[in-house]
TORTIPA-694130 format. One line per 3 residues: number of its first residue (from 1); for each residue x negated, y, z of N, C-alpha, C. Coordinates in steps of 0.001 Angstrom, whole numbers, plus 500000, padded with zeros to 6 digits. Atoms other than C-alpha are relative to their C-alpha. Example, Ala and Ser with C-alpha at 12.3 -4.5 7.8 and 13.67 -1.06 7.14 Angstrom:
1 = 499110 498810 500000 487700 495500 507800 499100 501200 500000 ~ 500820 498810 499940 486330 498940 507140 500770 501090 500730 .
END
This chain:
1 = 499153 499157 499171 376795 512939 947838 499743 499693 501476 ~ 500247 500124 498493 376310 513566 951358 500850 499269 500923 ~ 499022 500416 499445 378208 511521 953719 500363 500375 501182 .
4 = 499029 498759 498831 381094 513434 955994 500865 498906 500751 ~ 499067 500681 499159 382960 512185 958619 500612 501675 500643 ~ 499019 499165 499439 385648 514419 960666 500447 499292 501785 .
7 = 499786 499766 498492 386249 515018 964196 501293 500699 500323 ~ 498434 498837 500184 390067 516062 965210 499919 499235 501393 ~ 499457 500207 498795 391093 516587 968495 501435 500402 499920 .
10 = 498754 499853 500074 394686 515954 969029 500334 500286 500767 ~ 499015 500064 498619 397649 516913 970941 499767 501541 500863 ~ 500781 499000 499554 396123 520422 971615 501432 501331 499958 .
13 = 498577 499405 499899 399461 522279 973220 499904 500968 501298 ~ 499583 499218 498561 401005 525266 975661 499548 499141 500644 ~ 499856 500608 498642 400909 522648 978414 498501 499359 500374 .
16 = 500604 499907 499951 397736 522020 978003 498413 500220 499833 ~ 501217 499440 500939 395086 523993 976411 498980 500510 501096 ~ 501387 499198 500012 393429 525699 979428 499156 498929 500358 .
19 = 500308 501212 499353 392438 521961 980867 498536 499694 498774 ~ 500964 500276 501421 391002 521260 976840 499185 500442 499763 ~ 501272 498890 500712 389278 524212 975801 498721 499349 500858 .
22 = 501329 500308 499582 386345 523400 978122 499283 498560 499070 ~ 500575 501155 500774 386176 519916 976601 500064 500047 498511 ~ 500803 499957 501417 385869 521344 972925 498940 500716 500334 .
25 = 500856 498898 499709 383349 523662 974018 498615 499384 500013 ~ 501222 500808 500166 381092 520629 975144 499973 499144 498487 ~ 500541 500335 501113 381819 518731 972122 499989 500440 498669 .
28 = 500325 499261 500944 381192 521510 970089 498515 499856 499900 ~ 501842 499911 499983 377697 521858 971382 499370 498823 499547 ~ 500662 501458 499792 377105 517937 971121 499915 500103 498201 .
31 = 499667 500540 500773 378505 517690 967625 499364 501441 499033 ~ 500904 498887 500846 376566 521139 966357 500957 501008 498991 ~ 499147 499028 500698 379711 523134 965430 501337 499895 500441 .
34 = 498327 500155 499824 383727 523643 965521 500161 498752 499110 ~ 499553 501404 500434 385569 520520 964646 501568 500169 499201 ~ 498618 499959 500226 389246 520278 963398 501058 499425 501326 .
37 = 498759 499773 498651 392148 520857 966595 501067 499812 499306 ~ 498609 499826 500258 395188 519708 965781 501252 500436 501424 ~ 499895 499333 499181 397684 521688 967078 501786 499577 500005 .
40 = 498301 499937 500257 401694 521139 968519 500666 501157 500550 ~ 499602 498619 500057 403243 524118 967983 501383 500489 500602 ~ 498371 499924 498930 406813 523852 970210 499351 500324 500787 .
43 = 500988 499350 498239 406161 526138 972944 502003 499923 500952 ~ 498647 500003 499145 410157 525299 974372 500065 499947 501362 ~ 499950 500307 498289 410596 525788 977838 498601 500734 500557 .
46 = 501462 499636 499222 406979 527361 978354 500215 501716 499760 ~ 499843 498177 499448 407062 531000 980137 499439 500856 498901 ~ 500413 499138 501290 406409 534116 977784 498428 500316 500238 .
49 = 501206 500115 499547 403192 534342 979648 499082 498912 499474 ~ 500933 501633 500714 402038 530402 978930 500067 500433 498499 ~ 500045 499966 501858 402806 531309 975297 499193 500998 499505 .
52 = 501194 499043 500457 400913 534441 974758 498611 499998 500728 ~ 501652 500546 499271 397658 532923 976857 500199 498857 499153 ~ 500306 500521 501110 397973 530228 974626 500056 500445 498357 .
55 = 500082 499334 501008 398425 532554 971455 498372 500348 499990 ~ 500446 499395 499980 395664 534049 972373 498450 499098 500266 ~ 500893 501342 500040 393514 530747 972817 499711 499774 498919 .
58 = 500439 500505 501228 393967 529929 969782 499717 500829 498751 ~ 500909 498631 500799 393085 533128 967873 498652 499384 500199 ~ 501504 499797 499170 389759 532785 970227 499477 498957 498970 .
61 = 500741 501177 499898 389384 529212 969150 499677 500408 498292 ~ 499967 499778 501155 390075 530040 965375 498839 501107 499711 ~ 500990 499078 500059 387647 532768 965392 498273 499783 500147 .
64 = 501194 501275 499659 384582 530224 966964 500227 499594 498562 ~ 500583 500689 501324 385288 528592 963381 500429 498271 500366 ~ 499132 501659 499929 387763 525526 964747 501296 500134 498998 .
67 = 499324 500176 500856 389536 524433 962209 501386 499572 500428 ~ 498542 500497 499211 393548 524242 963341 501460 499452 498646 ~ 499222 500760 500296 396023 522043 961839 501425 499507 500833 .
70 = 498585 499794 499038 399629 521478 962499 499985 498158 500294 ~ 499747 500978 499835 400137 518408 964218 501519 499493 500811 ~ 498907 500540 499950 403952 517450 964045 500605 501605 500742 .
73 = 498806 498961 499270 406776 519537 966252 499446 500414 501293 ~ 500311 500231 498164 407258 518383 969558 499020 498936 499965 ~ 500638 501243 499956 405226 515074 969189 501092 499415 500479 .
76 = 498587 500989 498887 408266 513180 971069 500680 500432 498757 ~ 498993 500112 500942 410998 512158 968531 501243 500123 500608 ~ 498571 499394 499030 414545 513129 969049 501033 498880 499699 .
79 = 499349 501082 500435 416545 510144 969391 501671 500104 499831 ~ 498850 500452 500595 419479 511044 967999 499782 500374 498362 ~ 499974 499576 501477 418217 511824 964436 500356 498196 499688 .
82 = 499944 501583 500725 418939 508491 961868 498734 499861 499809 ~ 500862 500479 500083 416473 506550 961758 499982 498467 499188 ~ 500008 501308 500521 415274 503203 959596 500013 499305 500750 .
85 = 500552 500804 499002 414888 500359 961142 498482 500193 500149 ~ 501267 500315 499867 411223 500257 960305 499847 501602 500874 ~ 500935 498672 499519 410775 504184 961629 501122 499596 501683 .
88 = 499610 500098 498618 413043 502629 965452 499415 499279 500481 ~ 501009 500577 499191 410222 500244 965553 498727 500395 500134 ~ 501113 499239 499562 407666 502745 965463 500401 500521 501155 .
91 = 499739 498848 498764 409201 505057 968087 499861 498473 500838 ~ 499689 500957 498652 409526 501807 970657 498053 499406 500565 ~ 501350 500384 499692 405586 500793 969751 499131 501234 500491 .
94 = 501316 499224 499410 404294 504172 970551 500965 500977 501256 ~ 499322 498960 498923 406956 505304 973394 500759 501230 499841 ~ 499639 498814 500243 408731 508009 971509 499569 500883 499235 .
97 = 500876 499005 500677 406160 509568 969945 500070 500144 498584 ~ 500108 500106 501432 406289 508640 966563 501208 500970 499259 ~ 498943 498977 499869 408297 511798 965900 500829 499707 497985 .
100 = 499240 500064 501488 408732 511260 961796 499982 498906 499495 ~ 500452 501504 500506 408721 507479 961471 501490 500103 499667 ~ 498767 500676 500253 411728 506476 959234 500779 500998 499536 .
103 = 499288 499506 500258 413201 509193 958786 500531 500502 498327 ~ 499113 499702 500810 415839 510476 956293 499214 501174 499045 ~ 500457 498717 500382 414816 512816 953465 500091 501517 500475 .
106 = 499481 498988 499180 416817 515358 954809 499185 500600 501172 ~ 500323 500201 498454 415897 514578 958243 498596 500237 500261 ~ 501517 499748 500119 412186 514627 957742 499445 501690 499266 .
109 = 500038 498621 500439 412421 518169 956066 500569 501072 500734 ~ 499407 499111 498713 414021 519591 958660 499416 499880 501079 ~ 500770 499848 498620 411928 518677 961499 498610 500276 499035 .
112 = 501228 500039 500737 408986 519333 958911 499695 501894 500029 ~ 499929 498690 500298 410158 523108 958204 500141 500664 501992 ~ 499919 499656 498899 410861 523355 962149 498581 500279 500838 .
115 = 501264 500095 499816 407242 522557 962742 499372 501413 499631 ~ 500552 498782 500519 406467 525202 960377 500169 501203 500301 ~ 499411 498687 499115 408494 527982 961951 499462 500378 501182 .
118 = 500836 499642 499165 406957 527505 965336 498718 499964 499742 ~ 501459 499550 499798 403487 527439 963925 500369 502244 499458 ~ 500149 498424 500187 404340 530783 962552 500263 500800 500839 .
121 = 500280 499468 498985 405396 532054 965524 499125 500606 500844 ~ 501185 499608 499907 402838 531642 966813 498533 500835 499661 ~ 501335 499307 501014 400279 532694 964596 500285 501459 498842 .
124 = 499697 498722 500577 402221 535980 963377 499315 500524 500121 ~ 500939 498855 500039 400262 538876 962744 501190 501661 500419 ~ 499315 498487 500006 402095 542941 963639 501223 499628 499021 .
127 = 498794 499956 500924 403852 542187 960109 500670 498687 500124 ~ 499587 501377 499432 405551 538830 961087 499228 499070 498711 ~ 500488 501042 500901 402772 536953 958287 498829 498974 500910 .
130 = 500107 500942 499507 401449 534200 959603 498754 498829 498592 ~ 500462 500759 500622 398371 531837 957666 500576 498514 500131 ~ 499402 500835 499981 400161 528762 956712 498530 498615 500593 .
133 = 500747 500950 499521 398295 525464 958395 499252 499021 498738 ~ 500877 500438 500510 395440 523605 956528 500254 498728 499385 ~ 499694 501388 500592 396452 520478 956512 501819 499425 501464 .
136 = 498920 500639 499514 399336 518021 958272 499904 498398 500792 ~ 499563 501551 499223 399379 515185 961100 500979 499512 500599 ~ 498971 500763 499229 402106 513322 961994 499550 499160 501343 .
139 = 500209 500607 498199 402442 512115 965553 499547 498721 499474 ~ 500197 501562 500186 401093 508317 965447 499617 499838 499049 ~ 500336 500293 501969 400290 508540 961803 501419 498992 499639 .
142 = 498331 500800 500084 404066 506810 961814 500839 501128 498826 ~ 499517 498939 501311 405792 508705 958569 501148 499486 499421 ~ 498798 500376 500544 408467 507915 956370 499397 500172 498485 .
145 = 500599 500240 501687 408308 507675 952383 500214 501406 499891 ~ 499997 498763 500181 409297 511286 952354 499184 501136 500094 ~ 500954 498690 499509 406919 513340 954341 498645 500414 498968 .
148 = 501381 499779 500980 403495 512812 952064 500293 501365 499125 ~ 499658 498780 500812 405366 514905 949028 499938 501573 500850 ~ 499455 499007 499797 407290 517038 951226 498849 501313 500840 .
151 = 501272 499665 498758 403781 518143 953578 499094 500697 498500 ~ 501058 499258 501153 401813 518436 949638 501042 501200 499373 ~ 499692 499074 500586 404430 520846 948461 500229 501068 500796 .
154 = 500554 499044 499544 403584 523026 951101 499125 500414 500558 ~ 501846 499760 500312 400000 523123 950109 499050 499722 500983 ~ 501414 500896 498580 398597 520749 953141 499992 498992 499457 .
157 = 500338 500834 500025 396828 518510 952919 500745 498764 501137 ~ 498855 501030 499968 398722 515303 953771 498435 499000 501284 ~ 501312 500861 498810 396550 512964 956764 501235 498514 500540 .
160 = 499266 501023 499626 397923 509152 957355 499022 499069 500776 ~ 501019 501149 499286 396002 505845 959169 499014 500047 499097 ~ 501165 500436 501479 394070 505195 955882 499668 501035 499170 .
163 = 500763 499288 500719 393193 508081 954310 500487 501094 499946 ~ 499595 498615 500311 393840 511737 953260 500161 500561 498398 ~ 499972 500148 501000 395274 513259 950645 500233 501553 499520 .
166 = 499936 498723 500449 394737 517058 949252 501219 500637 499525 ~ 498699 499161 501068 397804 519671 947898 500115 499393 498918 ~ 500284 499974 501545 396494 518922 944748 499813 498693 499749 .
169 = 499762 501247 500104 396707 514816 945283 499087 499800 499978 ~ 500690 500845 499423 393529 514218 945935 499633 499060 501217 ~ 499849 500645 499351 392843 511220 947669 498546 499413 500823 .
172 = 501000 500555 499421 390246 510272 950164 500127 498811 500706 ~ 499369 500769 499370 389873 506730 951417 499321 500908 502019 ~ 500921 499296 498716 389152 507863 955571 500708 499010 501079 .
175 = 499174 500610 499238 389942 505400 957973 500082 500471 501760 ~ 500290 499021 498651 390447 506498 961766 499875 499123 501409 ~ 500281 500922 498846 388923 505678 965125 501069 500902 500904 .
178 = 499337 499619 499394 391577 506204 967616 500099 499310 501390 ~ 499546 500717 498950 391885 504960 971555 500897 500341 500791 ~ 499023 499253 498874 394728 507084 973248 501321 498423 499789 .
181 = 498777 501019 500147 397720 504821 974172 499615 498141 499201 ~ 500938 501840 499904 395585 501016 973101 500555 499562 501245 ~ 499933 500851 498811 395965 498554 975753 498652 499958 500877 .
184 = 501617 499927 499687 392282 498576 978007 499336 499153 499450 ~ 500821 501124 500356 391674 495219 976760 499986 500158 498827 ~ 500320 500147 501764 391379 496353 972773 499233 500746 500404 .
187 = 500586 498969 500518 389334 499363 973766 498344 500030 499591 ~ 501424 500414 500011 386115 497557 973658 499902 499611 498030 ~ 500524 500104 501242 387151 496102 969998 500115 501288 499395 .
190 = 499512 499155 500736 388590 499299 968821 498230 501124 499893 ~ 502018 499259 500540 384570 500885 969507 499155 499752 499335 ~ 500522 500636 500655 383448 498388 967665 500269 499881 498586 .
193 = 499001 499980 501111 385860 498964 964849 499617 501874 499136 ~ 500296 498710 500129 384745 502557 964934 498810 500278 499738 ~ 501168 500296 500400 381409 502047 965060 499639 499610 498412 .
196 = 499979 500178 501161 381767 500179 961832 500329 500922 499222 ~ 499100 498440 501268 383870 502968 959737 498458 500759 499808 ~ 500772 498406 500237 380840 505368 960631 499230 499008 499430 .
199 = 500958 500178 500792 378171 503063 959538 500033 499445 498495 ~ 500112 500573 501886 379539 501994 956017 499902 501252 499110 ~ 500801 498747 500592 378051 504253 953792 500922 500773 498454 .
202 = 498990 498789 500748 381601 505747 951598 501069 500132 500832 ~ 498803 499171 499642 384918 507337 952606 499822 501364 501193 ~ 499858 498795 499228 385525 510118 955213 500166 499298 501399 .
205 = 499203 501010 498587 386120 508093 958710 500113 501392 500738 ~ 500320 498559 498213 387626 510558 961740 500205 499058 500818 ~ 499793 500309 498192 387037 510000 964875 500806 500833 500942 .
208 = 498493 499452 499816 390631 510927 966351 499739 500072 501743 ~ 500209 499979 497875 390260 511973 970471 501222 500679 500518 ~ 498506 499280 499555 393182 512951 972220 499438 500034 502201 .
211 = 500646 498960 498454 393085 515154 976213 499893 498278 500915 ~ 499372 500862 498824 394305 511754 977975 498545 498538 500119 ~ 501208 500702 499419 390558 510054 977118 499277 500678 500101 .
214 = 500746 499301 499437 389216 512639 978921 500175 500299 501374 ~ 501532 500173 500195 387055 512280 981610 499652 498604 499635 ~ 500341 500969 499887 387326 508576 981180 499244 499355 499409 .
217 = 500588 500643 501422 386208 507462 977564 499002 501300 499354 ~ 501332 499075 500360 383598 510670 977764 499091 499508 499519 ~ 501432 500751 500928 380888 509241 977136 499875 499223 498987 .
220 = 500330 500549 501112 381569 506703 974857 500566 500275 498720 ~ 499923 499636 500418 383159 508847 972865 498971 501128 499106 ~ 501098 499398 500344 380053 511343 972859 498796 499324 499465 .
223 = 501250 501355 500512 377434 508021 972257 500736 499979 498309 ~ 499542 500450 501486 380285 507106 968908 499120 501412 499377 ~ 500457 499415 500733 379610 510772 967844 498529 499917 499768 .
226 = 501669 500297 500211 375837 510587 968149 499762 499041 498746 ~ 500834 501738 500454 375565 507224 966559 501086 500560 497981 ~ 499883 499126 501023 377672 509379 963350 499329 500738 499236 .
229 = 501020 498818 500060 374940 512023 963564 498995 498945 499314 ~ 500944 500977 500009 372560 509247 963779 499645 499014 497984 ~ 500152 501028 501477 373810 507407 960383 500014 501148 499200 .
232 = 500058 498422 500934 373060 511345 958789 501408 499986 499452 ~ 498674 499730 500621 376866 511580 958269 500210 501871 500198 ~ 499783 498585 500048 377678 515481 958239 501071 500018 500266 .
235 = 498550 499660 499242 380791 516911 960398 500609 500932 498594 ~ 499352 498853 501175 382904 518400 957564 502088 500141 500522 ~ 498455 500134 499678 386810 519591 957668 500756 499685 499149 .
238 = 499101 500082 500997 389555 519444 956160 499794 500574 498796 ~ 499618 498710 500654 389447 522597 954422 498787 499429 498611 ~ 501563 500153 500333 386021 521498 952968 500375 498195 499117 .
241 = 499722 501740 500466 387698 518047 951345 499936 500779 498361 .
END
């Protein structure tokens, strides 16, 4: 079997898509195709204008053959939902973000189905139908025991730190290179950590990029993908698991 790795750009929102688009565009060309965009689908507070120029982005982008995925709500967690202890020491390690860490069955199905409403919004068609999203990332990869099920019984694919896991429970191991929000002084091991994933020769590894290491960690982000290419790994998506 051929060996696939995955490319997801995160965090890909109203506020700032027209900044992004250019930078999938180059590492479309680098990486020899569309990649998987995950996408946060709360457009609150953004003018009817910002929302239908970003509607209309992401048609474009979807149409190129980028693969779009829902990634969480808002990303920012709402601190008055209940929370575990273990999901109030995610939100503190990643600043807020960890939008479904801990949470309540309930509680996690309700910001889960909220997610889902504004992707459809978005992505309505004349008759208000809407293609349901591919797969499912939680902010931080921070989750709760609930979400996995509640994400496969509405036929996404399920995405955590360690691996991925199909509608239909299949399970891939995939581990992920990530540097947004690190400290500067890990980001040297964390390339090195990444590096490794791509050159061991089973699972799915992604290489996870988010807008905020861009222009800085350009390049050595574009060298990791190469050195992917390099170990004949093949860019594959979700959809394609």
């Amino acid at each position: 079997m051929c060996k696939r790795f995955l490319l997801c750009f995160h965090d890909f929102s109203v506020w700032n898509y027209q900044k992004v688009t250019p930078i999938l565009e180059e590492l479309k060309e680098l990486v020899g195709g569309p990649f998987s965009l995950l996408v946060i689908p709360d457009t609150e507070n953004a003018t009817d204008e910002a929302v239908e120029n970003f509607r209309v982005a992401l048609v474009k982008l979807k149409s190129e053959g980028f693969e779009l995925a829902l990634h969480g709500f808002k990303h920012k967690a709402e601190f008055s939902q209940g929370r575990s202890y273990a999901g109030l020491v995610g939100m503190n390690l990643t600043g807020g973000e960890a939008e479904f860490a801990g949470l309540s069955e309930y509680e996690s199905s309700r910001l889960l189905q909220a997610a889902l409403d504004s992707w459809k919004k978005l992505f309505a068609d004349e008759n208000g139908n809407a293609d349901a999203p591919i797969a499912f990332v939680p902010p931080t990869w921070f989750s709760n025991k609930f979400l996995p099920g509640q994400v496969r019984a509405e036929k996404m694919l399920y995405e955590d730190r360690f691996s991925l896991t199909t509608a239909e429970g299949v399970r891939y191991a995939s581990p992920v290179a990530s540097f947004a929000g690190i400290p500067k002084s890990t980001e040297k091991a964390a390339f090195v950590y990444a590096e490794g994933i791509l050159k061991i020769p089973f699972g799915v590894p992604r290489i996870a990029v988010h807008p905020v290491d861009f222009p800085r960690l350009n390049d050595k982000i574009r060298d990791l993908i190469r050195l992917a290419l390099g170990c004949k790994r093949r860019l594959t998506l979700y959809r394609d698991l």
